[in-house]
NUVOKOL-920041 format. One line per 3 residues: for each residue x, y, z of C-alpha. Coordinates in Angstrom, 3 decimals, decimal comma, always signed. Example, Ala and Ser with C-alpha at 12.3 -4.5 7.8 and 13.67 -1.06 7.14 Angstrom:
BEGIN
+12,300/-4,500/+7,800  +13,670/-1,060/+7,140
! end
This chain:
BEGIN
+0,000/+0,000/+0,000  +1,517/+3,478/-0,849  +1,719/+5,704/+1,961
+0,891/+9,692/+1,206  +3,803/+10,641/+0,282  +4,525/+8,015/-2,481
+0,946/+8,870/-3,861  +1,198/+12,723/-4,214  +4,728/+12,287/-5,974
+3,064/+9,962/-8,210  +0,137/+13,158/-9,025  +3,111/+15,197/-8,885
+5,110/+13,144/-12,069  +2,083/+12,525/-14,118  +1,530/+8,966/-12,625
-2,410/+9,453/-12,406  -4,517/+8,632/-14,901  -7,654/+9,861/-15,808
-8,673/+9,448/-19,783  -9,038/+12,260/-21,458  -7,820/+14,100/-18,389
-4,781/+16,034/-17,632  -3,390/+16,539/-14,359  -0,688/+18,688/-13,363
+0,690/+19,835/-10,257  +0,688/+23,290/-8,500  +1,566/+23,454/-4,993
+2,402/+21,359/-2,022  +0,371/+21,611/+1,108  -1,272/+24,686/+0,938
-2,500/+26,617/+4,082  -6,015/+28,726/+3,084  -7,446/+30,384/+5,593
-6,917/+28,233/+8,206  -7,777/+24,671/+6,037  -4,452/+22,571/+4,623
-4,513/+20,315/+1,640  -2,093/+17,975/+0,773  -2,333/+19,717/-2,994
-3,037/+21,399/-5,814  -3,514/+20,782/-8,957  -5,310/+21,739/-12,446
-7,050/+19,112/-13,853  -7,341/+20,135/-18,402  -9,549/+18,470/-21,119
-8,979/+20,364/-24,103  -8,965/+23,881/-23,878  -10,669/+23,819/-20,651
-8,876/+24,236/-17,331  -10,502/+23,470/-13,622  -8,080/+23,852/-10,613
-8,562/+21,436/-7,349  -8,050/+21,598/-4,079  -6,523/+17,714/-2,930
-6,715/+15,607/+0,231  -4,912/+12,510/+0,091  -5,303/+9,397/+2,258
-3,575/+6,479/+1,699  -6,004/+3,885/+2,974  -9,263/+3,038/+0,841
-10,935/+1,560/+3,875  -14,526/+3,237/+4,899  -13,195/+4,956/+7,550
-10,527/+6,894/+5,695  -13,139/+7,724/+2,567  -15,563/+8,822/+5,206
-12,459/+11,387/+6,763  -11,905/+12,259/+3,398  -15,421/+13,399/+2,581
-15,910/+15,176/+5,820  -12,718/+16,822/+5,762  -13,560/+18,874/+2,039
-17,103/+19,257/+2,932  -16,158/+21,617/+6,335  -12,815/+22,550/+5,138
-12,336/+26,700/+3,136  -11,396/+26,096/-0,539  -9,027/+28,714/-2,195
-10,828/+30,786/-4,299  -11,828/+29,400/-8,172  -11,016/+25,925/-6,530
-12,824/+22,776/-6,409  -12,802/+19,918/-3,663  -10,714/+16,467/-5,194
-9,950/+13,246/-3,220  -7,164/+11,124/-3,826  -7,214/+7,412/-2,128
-5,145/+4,233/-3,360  -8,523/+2,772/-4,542  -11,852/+4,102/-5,205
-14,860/+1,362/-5,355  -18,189/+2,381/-7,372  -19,835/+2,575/-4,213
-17,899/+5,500/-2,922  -17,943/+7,010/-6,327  -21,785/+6,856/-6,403
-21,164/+8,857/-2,724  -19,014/+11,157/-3,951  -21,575/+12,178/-6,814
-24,212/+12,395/-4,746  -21,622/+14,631/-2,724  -20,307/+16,669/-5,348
-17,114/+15,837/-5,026  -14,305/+14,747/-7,318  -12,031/+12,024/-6,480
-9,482/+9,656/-8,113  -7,414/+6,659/-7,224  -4,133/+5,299/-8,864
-5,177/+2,389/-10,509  -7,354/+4,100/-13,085  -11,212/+4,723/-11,765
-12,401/+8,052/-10,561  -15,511/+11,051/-11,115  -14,182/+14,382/-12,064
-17,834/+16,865/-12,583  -17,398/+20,361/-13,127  -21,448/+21,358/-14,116
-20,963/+23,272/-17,568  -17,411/+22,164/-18,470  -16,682/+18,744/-18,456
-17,659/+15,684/-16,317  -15,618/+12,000/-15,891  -16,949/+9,127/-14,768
-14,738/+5,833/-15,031  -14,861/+2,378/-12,699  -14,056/-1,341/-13,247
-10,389/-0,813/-12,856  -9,083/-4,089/-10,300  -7,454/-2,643/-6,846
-3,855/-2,559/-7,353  -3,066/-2,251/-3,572  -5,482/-4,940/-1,725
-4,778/-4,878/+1,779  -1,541/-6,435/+3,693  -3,148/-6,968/+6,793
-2,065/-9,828/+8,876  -5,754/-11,049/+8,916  -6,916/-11,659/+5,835
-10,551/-11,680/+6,145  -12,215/-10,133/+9,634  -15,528/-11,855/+8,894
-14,864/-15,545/+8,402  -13,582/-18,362/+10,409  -12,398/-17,973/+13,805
-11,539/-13,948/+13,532  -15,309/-13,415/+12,584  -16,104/-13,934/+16,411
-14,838/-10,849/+17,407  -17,485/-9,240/+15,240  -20,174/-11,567/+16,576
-19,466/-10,497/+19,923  -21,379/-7,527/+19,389  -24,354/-9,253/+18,945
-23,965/-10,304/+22,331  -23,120/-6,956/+23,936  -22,484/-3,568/+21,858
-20,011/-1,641/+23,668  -17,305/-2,396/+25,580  -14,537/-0,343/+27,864
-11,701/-1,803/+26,278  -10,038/-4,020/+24,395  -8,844/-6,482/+26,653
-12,476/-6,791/+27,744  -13,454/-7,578/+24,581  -10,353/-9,995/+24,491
-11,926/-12,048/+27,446  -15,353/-12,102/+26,167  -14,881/-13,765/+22,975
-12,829/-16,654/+24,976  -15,685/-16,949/+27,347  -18,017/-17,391/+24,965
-15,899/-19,572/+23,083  -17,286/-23,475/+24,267  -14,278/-24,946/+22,667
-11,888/-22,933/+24,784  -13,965/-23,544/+27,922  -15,018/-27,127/+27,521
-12,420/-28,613/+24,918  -9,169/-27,067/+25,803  -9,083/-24,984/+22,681
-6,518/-22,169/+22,576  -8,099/-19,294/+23,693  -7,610/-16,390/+20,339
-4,496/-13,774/+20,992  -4,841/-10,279/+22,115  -3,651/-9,296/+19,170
-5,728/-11,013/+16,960  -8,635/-9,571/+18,742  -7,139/-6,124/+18,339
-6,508/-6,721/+14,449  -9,766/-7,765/+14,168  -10,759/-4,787/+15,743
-9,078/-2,368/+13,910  -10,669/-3,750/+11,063  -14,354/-3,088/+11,816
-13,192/+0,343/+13,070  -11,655/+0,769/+9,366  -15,053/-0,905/+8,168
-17,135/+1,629/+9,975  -18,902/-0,870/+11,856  -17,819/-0,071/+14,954
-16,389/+3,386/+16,743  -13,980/+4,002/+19,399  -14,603/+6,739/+22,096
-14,793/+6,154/+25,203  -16,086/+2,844/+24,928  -15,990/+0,423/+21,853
-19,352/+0,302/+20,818  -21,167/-1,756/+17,614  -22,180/+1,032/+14,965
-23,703/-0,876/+12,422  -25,215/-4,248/+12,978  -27,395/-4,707/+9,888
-23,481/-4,072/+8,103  -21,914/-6,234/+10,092  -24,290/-9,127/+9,420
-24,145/-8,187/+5,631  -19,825/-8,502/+5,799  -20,658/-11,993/+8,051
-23,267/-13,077/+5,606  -21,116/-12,475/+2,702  -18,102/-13,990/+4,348
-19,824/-17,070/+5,614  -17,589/-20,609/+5,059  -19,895/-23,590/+6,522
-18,145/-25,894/+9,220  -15,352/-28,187/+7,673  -17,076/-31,571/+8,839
-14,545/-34,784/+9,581  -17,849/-37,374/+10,087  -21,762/-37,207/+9,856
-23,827/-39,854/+11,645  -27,690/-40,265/+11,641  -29,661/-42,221/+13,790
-32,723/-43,492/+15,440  -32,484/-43,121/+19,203  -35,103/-45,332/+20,411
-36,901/-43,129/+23,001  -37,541/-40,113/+20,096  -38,937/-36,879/+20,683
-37,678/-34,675/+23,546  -35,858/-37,880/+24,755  -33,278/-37,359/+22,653
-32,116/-33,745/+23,920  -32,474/-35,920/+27,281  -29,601/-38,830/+26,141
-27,400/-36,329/+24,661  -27,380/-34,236/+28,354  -27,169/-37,215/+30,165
-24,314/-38,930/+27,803  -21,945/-35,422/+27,499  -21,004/-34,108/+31,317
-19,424/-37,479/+32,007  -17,859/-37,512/+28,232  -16,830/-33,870/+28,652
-18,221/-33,447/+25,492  -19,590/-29,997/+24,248  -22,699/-30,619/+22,492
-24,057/-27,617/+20,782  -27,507/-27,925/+18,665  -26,195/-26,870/+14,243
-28,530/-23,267/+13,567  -30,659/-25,009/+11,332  -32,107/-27,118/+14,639
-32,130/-23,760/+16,607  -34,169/-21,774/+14,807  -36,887/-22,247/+17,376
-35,021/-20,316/+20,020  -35,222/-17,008/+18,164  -37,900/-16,885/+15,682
-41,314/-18,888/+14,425  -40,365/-21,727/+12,444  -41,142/-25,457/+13,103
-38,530/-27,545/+13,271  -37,596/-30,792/+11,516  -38,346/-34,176/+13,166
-34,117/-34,797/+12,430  -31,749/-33,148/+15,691  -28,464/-31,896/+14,261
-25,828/-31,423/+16,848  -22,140/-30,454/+16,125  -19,396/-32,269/+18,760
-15,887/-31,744/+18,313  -15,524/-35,603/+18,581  -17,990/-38,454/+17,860
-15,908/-41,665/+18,670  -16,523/-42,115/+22,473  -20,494/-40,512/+22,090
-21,381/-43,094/+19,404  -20,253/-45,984/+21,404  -22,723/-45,091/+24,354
-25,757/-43,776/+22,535  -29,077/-45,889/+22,358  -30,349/-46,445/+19,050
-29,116/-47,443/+15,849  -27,532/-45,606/+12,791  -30,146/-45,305/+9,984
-30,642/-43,124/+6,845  -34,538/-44,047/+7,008  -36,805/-42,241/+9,646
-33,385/-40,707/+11,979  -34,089/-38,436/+14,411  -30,434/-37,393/+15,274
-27,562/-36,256/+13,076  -24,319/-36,164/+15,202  -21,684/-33,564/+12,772
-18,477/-33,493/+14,154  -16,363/-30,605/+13,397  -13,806/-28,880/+15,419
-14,665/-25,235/+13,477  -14,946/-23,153/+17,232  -17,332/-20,618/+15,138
-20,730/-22,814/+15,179  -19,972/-23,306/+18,971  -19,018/-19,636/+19,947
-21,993/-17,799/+21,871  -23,985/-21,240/+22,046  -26,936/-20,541/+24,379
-27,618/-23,232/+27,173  -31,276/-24,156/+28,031  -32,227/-26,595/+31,045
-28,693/-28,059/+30,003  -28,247/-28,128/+26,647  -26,856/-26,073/+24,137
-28,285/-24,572/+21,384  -26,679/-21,892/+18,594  -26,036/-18,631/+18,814
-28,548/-16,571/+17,068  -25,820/-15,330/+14,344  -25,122/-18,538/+13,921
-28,449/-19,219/+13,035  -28,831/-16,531/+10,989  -25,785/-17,428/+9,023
-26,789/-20,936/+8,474  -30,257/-20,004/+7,102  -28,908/-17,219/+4,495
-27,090/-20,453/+2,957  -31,034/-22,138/+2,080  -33,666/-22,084/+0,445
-35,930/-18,914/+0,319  -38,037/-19,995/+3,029  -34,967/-20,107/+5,074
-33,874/-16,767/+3,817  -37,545/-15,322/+4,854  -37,109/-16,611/+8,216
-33,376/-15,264/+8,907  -34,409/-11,829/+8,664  -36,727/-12,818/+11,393
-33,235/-13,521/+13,138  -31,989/-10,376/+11,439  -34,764/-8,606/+13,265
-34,214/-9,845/+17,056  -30,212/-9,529/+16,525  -30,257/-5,643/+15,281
-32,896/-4,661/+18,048  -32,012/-2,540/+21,345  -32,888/-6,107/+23,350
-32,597/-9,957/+22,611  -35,328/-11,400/+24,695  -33,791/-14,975/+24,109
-35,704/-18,108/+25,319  -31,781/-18,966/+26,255  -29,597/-17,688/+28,599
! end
């Protein structure tokens, strides 16, 4: 990722493209009444000549677009000038924004919106990012770093980040039942600094969710089901509620965590019957299947035993008169992956996670 500097001497040698645009470079840094730019610059198509006003910031995350923005909107332009921003990477989102804004801004890899009502007006996008992020952590919203954006679903604010820290391990069953690693401190604070980046959530004095419907958009989006090792149905003679019964009464003495998949949860958050089949992920099927009642059978099962070690369909499980059922963004998350009926009924889930309070049927 170029930093500042690197990107303004790049506008400064004639680096930035704009077709049929012509940029060329005035001044460095210029103090006008009070506001400072990181440039200036005249911006030509044909005959015609438009001068700008640049800020520059070297990330293309929301947060730094947003900073942008705000900072031309309040900020004094020189007189005959225009507002222009300059990022590493400009999506068609944030071009749309800065339309709507009146703003011009362009990127070095080749998309931007240059408008100047009467004289000429730009509009290119398409171009692939050049400068994706290096950032240690990949992707915020899958796998295992995704649970430091569900935690938010389970409280939205916290004091710090060490709090924060010791809440996703606590909520983690693997780490308190299985002898998972609990996740790094910094890890958590990567993760972190990426929803902050994201704009989905803001640090003052507390560090507090700012957009949930977002944040289960980036989850949704970013969703990778459970790698499974070994699937088992059966038929557990007693059937019904029984079988919730068995499975408490087989996994204390296993020290097994047993934690019903979303599909079988859906009941605990939203109205939705659920199917006659149980499926519960465990982290290890071999000692369970040797003491469980029943029979395996692919006709007429009522219990599907998945096991899979993946800590995200446990994290946040929700424990009921002793048994374990999935978070609610879990649930969520598995039903955006069906059919549409299970699509209609996640935004019930999408409903009772974005509200002020989660009156759960769990604990």
């Amino acid at each position: 990722m170029p930093g500042q500097k690197e990107m303004l001497d790049q506008l400064k040698r004639g680096k930035v493209f704009l077709p049929p645009l012509s940029f060329r470079f005035l001044k460095s840094q210029p103090n006008v009444a009070g506001s400072l730019f990181d440039a200036l610059i005249e911006v030509s198509w044909d005959k015609n000549r438009v001068k700008f006003a640049v800020e520059c910031k070297s990330l293309s995350t929301p947060k730094a677009f947003q900073e942008g923005v705000n900072a031309l909107k309040l900020s004094a332009l020189p007189k005959d000038y225009r507002p222009i921003l300059l990022l590493p990477f400009l999506n068609n989102q944030q071009l749309e924004i800065l339309e709507r804004e009146g703003i011009s801004g362009i990127d070095l890899c080749g998309n931007g919106i240059v408008i100047v009502p009467g004289i000429f007006s730009v509009f290119r996008s398409g171009q692939k990012n050049c400068f994706p992020s290096s950032a240690l952590i990949k992707n915020i919203y899958r796998k295992n770093s995704s649970m430091v954006g569900r935690v938010f679903f389970s409280r939205p604010c916290y004091g710090s980040v060490n709090e924060i820290w010791s809440e996703v391990n606590r909520r983690n069953i693997l780490v308190a039942y299985w002898n998972k690693d609990p996740m790094g401190l910094s890890t958590v604070s990567k993760s972190l600094k990426g929803l902050e980046d994201d704009l989905i959530i803001e640090r003052k004095e507390n560090i507090c969710l700012l957009q949930a419907d977002k944040l289960l958009e980036k989850l949704s989006e970013n969703y990778a089901p459970p790698k499974i090792r070994k699937r088992v149905q059966l038929k557990i003679s007693e059937g019904g509620e029984a079988v919730r019964e068995v499975l408490k009464r087989l996994s204390k003495p296993l020290g097994l965590p047993l934690v019903a998949a979303g599909t079988s949860s859906v009941g605990q958050y939203a109205v939705m019957p659920r199917g006659e089949v149980l499926s519960v992920y465990c982290p290890s099927l071999e000692r369970l299947l040797n003491r469980l009642p029943g029979n395996p059978s692919d006709r007429f099962p009522d219990l599907e035993l998945i096991e899979t070690d993946d800590e995200t369909v446990y994290f946040d499980a929700r424990e009921q008169d002793g048994f374990w059922w999935a978070s609610p963004v879990q649930v969520y998350l598995e039903l955006m992956t069906g059919d549409r009926r299970d699509r209609e009924t996640a935004e019930q889930i999408k409903s009772f996670l974005i509200s002020p309070q989660q009156p759960s049927k769990s604990s």
